[in-house]
N, C-alpha and C positions, 0 to 999 in steps of 0.2 A: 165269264168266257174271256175278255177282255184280260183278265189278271193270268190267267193261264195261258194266252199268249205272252203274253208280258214277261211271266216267269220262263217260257221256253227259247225266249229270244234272249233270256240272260243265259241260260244253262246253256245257249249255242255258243255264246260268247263268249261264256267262260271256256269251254270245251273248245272254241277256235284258237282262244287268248294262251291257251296251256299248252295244245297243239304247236303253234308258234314258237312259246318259250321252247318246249321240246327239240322243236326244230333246230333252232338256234343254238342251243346247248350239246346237239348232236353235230350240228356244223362244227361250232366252237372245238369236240373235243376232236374231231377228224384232222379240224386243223394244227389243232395242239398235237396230237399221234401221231399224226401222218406227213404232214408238210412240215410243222416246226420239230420232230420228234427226235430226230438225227442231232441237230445242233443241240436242243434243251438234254439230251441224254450226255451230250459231252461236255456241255460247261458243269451240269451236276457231276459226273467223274473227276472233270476239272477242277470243283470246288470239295468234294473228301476226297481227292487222290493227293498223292505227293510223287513224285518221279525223285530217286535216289540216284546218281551216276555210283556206278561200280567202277572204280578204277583199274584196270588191267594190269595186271603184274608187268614190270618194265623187264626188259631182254637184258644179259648177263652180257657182262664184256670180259673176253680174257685174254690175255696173251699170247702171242705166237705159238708156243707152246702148250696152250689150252688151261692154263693156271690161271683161275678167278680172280678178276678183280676184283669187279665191281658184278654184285646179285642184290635181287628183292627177298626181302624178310617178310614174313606174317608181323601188321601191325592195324591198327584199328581207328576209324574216329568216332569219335563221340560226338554224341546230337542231341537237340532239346527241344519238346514241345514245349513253347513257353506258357498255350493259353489251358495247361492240365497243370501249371505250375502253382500255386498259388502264396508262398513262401519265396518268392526267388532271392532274394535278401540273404536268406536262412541258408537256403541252398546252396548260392556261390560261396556263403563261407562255408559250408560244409566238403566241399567238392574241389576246391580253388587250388588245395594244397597236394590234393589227390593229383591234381592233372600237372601240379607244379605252374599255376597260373595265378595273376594277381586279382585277389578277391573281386575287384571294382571292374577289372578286365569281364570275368565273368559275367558279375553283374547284369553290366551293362548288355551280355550276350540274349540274358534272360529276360531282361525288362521290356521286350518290345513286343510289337502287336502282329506277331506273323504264326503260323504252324507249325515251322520247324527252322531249326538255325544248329549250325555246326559250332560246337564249342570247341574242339579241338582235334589235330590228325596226327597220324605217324603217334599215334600211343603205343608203345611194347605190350606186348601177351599179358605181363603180371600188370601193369598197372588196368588192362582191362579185365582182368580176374577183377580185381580190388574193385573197381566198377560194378561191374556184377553183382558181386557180394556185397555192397553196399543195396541192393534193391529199390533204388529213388526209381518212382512216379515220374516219368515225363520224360528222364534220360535213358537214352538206347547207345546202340554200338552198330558201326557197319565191319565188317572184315574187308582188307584189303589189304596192302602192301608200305614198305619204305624202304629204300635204297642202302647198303652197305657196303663200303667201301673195304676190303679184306684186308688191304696194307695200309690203314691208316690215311695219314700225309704223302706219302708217293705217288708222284706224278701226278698230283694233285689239279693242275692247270689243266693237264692236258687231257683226264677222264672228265672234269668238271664237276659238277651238281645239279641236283632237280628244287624244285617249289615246292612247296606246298600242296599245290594242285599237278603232283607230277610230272610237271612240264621241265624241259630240259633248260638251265639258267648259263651254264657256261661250259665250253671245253667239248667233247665229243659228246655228253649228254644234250648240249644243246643242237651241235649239225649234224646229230644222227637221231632226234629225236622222233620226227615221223618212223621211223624203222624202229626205236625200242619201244616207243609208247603203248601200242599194240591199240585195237579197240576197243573204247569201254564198254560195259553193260552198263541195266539199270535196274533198278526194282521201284516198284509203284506200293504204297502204304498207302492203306484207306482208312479212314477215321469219321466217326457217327456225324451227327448234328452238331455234337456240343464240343468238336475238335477232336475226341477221345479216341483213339485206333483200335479198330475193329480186330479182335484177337483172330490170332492166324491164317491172316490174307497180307499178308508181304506175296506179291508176287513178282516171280524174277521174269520180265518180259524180254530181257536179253540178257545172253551173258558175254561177260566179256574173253576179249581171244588175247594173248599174251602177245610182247611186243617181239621182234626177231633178235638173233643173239649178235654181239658183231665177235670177231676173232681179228686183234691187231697184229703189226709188227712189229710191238714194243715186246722184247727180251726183257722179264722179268727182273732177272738175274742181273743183267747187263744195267738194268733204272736203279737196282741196288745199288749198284757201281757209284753210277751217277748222283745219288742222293749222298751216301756218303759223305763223295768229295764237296761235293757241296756245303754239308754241316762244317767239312775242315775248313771252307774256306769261311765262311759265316765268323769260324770261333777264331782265327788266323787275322784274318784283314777288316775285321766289320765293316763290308761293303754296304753300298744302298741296297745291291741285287746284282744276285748274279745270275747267270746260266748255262749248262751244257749240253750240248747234244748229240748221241753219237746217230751215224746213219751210214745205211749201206750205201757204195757211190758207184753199182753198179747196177741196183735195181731202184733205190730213190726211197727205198722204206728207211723209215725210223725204227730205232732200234732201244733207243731212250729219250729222255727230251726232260730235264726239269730247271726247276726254277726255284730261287729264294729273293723275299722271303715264301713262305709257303702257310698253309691253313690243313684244316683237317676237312671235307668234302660234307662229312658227316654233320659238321657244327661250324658252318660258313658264316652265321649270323652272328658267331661271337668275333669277326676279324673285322677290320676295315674294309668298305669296297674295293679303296685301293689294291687292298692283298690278291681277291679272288677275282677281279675283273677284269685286270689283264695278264695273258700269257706273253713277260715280255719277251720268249725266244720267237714268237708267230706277230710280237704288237711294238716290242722298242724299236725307235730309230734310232741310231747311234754313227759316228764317224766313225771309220774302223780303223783309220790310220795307217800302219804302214802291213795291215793284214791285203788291203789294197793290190801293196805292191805286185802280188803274185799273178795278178789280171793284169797288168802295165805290164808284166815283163811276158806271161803270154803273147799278147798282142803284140809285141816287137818281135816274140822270137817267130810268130806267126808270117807276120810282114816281112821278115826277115830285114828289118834293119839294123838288127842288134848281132853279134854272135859272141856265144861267150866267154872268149876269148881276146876280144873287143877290152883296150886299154882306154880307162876315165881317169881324170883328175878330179880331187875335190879336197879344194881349199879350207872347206868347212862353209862354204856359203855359194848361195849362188844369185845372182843380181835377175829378176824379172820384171821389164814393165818398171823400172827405177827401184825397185822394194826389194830389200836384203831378207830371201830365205835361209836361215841357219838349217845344217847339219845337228842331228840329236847329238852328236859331237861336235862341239862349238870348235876344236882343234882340227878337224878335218879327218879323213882316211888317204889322203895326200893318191899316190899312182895306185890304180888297181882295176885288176881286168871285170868285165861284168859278173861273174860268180862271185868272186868277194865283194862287189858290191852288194849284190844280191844278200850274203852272209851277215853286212853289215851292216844290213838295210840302211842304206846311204839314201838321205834326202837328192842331193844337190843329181845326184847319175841318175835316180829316175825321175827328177824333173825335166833332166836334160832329155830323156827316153820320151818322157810325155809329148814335150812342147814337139819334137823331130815326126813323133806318130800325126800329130796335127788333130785337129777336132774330130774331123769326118770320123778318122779310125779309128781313135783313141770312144769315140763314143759305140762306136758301131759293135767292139768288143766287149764295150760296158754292158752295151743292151742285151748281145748277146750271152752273155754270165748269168743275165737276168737281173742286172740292178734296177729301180726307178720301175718294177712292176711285180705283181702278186707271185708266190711263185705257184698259187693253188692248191699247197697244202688244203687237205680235208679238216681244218681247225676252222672258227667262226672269227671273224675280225679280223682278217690280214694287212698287216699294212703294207704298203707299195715300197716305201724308201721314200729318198727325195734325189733327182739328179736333173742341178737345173738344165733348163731347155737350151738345147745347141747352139740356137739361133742367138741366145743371149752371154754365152758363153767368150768369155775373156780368155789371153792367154795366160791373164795370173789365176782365173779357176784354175786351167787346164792344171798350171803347175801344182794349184792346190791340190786338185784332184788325184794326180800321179801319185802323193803319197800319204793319200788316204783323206782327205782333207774337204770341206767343201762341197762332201758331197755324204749321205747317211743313208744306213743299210739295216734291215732285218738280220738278227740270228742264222735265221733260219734260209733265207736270203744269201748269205755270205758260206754257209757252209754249203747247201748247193752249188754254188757257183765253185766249192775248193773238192766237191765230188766229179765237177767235169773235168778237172785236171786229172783227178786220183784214176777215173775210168778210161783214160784218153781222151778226153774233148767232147764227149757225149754229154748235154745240159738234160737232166732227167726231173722228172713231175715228183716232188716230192709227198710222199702218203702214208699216214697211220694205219687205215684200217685196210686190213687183209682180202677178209670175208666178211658175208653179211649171212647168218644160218637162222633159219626159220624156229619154232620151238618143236619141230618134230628132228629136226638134223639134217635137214635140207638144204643147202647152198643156194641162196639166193641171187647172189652176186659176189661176184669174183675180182679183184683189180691185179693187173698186170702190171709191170714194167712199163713206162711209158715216155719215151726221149722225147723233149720239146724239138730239140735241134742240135745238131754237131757247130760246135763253136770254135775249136781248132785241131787241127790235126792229130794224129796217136804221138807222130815225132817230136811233134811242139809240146806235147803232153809230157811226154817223158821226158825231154831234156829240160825241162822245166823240172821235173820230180826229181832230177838229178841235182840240179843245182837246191833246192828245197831241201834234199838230203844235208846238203853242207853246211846250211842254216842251222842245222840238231849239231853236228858232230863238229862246226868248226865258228860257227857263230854265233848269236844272239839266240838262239833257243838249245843249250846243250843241255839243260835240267828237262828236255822232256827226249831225251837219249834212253832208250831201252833194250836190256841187255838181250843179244840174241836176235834182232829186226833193225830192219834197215824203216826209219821213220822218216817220210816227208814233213815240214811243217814252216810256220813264219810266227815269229811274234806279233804283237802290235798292241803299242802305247799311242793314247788319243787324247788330246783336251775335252774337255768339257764343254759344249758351248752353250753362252751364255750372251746376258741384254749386254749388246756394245764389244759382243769379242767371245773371249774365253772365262771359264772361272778359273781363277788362282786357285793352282794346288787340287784339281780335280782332274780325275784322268780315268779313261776307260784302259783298263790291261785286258787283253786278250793274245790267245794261239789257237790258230787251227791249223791241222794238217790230217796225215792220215798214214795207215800202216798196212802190208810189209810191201814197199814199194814195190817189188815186181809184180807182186798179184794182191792189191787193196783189196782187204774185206772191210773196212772202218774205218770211217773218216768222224775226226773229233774235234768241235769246237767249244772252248773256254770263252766265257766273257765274265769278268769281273765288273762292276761297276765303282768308282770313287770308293778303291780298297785305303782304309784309313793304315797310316805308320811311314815308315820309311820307306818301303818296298810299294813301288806304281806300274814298276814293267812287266811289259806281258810277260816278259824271259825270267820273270822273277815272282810272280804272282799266277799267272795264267797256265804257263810250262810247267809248273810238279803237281797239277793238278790234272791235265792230259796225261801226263808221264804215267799217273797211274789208275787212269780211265784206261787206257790204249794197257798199259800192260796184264790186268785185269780178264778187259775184257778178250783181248790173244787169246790168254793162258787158258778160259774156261771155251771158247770157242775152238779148241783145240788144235789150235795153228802151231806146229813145232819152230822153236827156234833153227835158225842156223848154225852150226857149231864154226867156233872160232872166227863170230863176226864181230868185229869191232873191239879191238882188243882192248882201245883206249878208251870207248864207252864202259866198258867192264869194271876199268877202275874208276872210271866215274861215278857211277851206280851199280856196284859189284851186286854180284846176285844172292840172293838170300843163302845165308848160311846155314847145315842142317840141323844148329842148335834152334832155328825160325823156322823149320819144317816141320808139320805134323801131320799123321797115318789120320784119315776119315774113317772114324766108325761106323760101322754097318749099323745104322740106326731103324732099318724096315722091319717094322712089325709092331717096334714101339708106340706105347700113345706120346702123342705130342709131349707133354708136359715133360715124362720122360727123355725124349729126343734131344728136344732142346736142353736139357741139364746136360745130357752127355756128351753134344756138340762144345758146349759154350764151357766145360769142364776143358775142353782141350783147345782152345785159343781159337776156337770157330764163328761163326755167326750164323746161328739157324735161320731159311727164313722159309716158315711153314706156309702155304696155302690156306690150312685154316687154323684155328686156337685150339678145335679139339677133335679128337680122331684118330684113326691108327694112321702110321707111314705106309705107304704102299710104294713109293718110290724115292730114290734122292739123287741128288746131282753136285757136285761127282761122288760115286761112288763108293761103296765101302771098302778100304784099303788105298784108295788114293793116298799120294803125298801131295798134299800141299802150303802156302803158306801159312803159318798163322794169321789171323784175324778175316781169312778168306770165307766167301760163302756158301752156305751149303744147303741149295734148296733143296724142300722136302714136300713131294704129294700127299697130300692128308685126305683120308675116305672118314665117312661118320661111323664111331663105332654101333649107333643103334639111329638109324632111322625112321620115322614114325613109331617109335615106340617096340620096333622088332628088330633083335639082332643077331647079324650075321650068326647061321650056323657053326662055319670054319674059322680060322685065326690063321695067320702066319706067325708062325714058331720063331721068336727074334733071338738074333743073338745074344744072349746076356754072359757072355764071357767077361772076365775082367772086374766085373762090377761083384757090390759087399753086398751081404747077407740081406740088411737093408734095403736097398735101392733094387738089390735082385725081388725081390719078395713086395717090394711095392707095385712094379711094374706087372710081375704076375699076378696080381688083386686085382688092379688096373685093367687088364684084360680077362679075369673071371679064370682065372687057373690056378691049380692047388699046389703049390711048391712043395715039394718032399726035400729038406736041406740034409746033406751030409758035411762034417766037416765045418771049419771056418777061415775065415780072411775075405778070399776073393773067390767069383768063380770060374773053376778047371777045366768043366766038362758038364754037360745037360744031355737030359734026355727026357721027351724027342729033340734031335737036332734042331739045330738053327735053318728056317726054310721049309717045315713041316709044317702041314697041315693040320690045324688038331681042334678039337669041339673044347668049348669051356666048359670048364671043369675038371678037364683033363691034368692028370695027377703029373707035373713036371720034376724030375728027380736034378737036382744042383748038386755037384760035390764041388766044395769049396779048400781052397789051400792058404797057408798064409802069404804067398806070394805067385803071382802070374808074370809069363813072358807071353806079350802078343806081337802080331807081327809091327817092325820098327819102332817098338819101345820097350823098354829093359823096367822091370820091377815098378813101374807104375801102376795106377791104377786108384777110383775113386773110393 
């Protein structure tokens, strides 16, 4: 009896003891489910998951005109689970040469103890085919994007560059980069226990939204211009750097703006930072010399203690403060009223000018021009100038300062301050971007016109733009004389400065002015910097580099000359002769490759939108007369998009053109030439301008010789 309690108070025991655990184990998993369940479900996610950012396509930037810059391409990175690798060794050298990367780089990508690691971005389409086709264990690809630059090295500074990581590094990709970045997505990759990813659970938990477009004030055509001159002056004077800029001086936009030396946007990392990191028409400080003068003589003719008519003497020196200032002619300009002073930009008459304004005014003008502060351009890094403080200010600054001296200016800075002249006395905000449009076409933001402040009068304006006139046609700047326009402008040669003074034999040349003095549409400034050879003056250096920015840019903005102005500028720079004239082909319809042959066959310079595609527009137009080596933009549409192409065609001209070249272009575009005849072609059909489906059977009769309009028996 005893043993059978014995036994029942175990079996309670056990049965309580087991009870218990039960309890416990049921607690325990309440608390694991219920209270910790939330957290332990997201660090397990957190330990097979991976979070991918999806880079969002960056927003297009174009020109005033709507002509692509700068757009996003389809481009790819590559990525590697390293702990599915087990060759990595094997592998970077397998891979290394593929991605154009150095074996050990790779390597080193491979060998460590993590999930995933980016081996490389911004890979092109076919080298991710190649990828692909390769089939490696452990390397994937994400789709996304990379930035291309449509024109190359143009205006390189001033659209800038992205990273890596798409982020904006210099120039408008950098201070518009909240606006093209757009926001990115992401996608989450889950992977087993043993690191391996679980087949087709990529999931996209965001996607991403595209960044906004901007549309500038930079004139395509017009930066052409401007590049250009630039290359002539590069291969002319081997400066350190130069820059120009033209801009409107009654609304404050840019119009062009470049720099050398210069880089490609695309392949930044093969230049020195030196080259891409600063813009120096928004970032040099320079003395500007006697470009100066043109704000001293404002401000007098403001005050009115000058008039110009006002007779000076100059000996060639003028004594301040005991210290002999020379004249850039050591021999003097002896009697002369203030307009020829103005012409000869005479040191000693606007020292005299400076020291008689006194500090208070002479700076208050300054300030008001906007020297010695930002001007707000929409660019990143602006620099201020330098203009010492008043308080500390000498009257041998002052004299310094009167003729450029003493005191150092921005680019961008000094032409602003020569647009408030050109508009009448209105100091305006100068600004690249236009618009800012959404990626559905939606304007986002708008910039207007915006005057800081009135600095001198419409009067003081103009009789200043009067005497600037005489400067072109009777002074120091006649090499930037244009035939048919009345050109304001000033030279200006400058030391260099350096430790203890100047440097020997270094000199900044520069001209700015602007055109057609009664109604400015362009105001343009030159800067050379230490142009090597014999030639240092801006009137010699800086002037025939304006001369044919400003005449350039007139001609295609289609400002008529004056008839019978300037008769003795005519023989100066007579105007092109008709044997330097040539008729613009009607090149619409053509593919590019085409176009461009038959531009550049007749002393043109195409400059297409994109590399390949039909024309659908050009500027100037077909049958234009203009000069040889002029430009001739052209709208390029894609001839197959996604893989589907256009139903219709536009019927191009092929007049003129051989048997050859006619019959290439209708390949080119999927059309059946029916040829009659030989030489050149006479006559087609369907005309030039029709609509017509490829395939379409085109009939050429050809002759041994064509007359078109304004050329006699030519033809290619």
């Amino acid at each position: 009896m005893a043993g059978k309690i014995v036994f029942a108070r175990r079996i309670n025991f056990i049965l309580f003891f087991s009870l218990l655990t039960l309890l416990a184990w049921v607690g325990r998993l309440f608390w694991v489910q219920v209270v910790w369940g939330g957290e332990l479900r997201q660090q397990a996610e957190e330990f097979r998951t991976r979070q991918l950012v999806l880079n969002p396509a960056r927003g297009n930037i174009y020109d005033r005109h709507h002509n692509e810059l700068v757009t996003s391409i389809p481009a790819f990175s590559v990525y590697a689970r390293p702990k599915t690798i087990t060759e990595p060794a094997e592998l970077a050298r397998e891979i290394a040469p593929v991605l154009g990367m150095k074996e050990n780089e790779v390597y080193q990508k491979l060998n460590v103890d993590r999930p995933y690691v980016w081996l490389k971005h911004q890979v092109d389409p076919e080298t991710a085919n190649l990828i692909r086709s390769l089939n490696i264990e452990g390397i994937g690809l994400v789709e996304g994007s990379k930035r291309a630059y449509k024109q190359g090295s143009i205006a390189a500074h001033l659209l800038g560059f992205v990273g890596d990581d798409h982020q904006g590094i210099a120039g408008l990709e950098k201070s518009y980069d909240r606006e093209l970045r757009g926001s990115p997505g992401y996608l989450l990759v889950e992977s087993d226990a043993a690191g391996q990813p679980v087949p087709q659970n990529f999931r996209r938990v965001s996607p991403s939204a595209p960044g906004n477009n901007l549309v500038l004030t930079i004139d395509q055509t017009v930066q052409y211009f401007v590049e250009k001159e630039l290359d002539e002056i590069m291969a002319d004077h081997q400066p350190a750097r130069a820059n120009i800029i033209v801009m409107d001086p009654n609304t404050g936009e840019i119009l062009a703006m470049g720099s050398r030396p210069s880089f490609d946007p695309e392949r930044w990392q093969e230049v020195e930072q030196e080259v891409w990191d600063k813009n120096t028409a928004t970032l040099y400080n320079y003395e500007p010399g006697s470009t100066l003068k043109m704000f001293v003589a404002a401000a007098a003719l403001e005050e009115k203690i000058v008039r110009p008519q006002d007779v000076f003497y100059d000996p060639g020196y003028i004594v301040v403060n005991g210290r002999k200032i020379y004249c850039w002619d050591k021999k003097g300009h002896r009697e002369q009223t203030f307009v020829q002073a103005v012409e000869n930009s005479c040191n000693p008459v606007f020292i005299q000018i400076g020291l008689k304004l006194g500090k208070e005014r002479l700076y208050k003008y300054l300030n008001g021009f906007g020297f010695g502060a930002p001007t707000g351009i929409d660019l990143p890094g602006e620099e201020t100038g330098i203009l010492r403080p008043l308080e500390r200010a000498t009257d041998l600054d002052l004299a310094a300062m009167s003729i450029g001296q003493s005191i150092s200016v921005t680019p961008i800075q000094l032409l602003n301050a020569v647009c408030a002249v050109a508009n009448g006395g209105s100091l305006m905000k100068p600004y690249v971007v236009k618009t800012i449009v959404d990626n559905e076409g939606k304007v986002t933001r708008k910039r207007e016109p915006e005057v800081i402040r009135r600095v001198i009068s419409k009067e003081s304006a103009l009789e200043l733009s009067q005497m600037l006139e005489k400067v072109v046609l009777e002074g120091t700047g006649k090499k930037a004389q244009v035939p048919g326009y009345r050109i304001a402008g000033k030279t200006g040669t400058a030391q260099i400065p350096g430790p203890g003074g100047y440097l020997e034999g270094k000199y900044v040349a520069s001209f700015a002015g602007f055109a057609p003095l009664d109604n400015p549409r362009i105001a343009v400034l030159v800067v050379v910097v230490d142009p090597k050879g014999k030639e240092y003056h801006g009137g010699e250096v800086a002037a025939p580099a304006f001369q044919n920015v400003i005449r350039k840019t007139l001609g295609y903005l289609g400002i008529p000359e004056e008839e019978g102005l300037h008769q003795k500028e005519r023989e100066v720079n007579p105007p092109p002769s008709l044997a330097e004239m040539t008729p613009v082909p009607d090149v619409t319809g053509f593919p590019v490759a085409d176009a461009r042959w038959l531009l550049e066959s007749r002393g043109l310079v195409p400059r297409p939108s994109a590399e390949e595609g039909i024309v659908q527009e050009q500027n100037p137009a077909g049958g234009s007369q203009v000069s040889r080596g002029s430009a001739v933009v052209l709208r390029v549409t894609p001839l197959r998009s996604e893989n589907v192409t256009p139903e219709y065609l536009t019927m191009p001209d092929l007049s003129g053109l051989s048997v050859k070249r006619a019959g290439e272009v209708c390949e080119a575009l999927g059309l059946r030439p029916q040829i009659r005849g030989g030489g050149l072609v006479v006559k087609q059909e369907p005309p030039p301008g029709t609509k017509v489906k490829r395939g379409t059977v085109v009939t050429l009769e050809f002759a041994d010789k064509y007359v078109g309009a304004g050329e006699s028996n030519s033809g290619p």
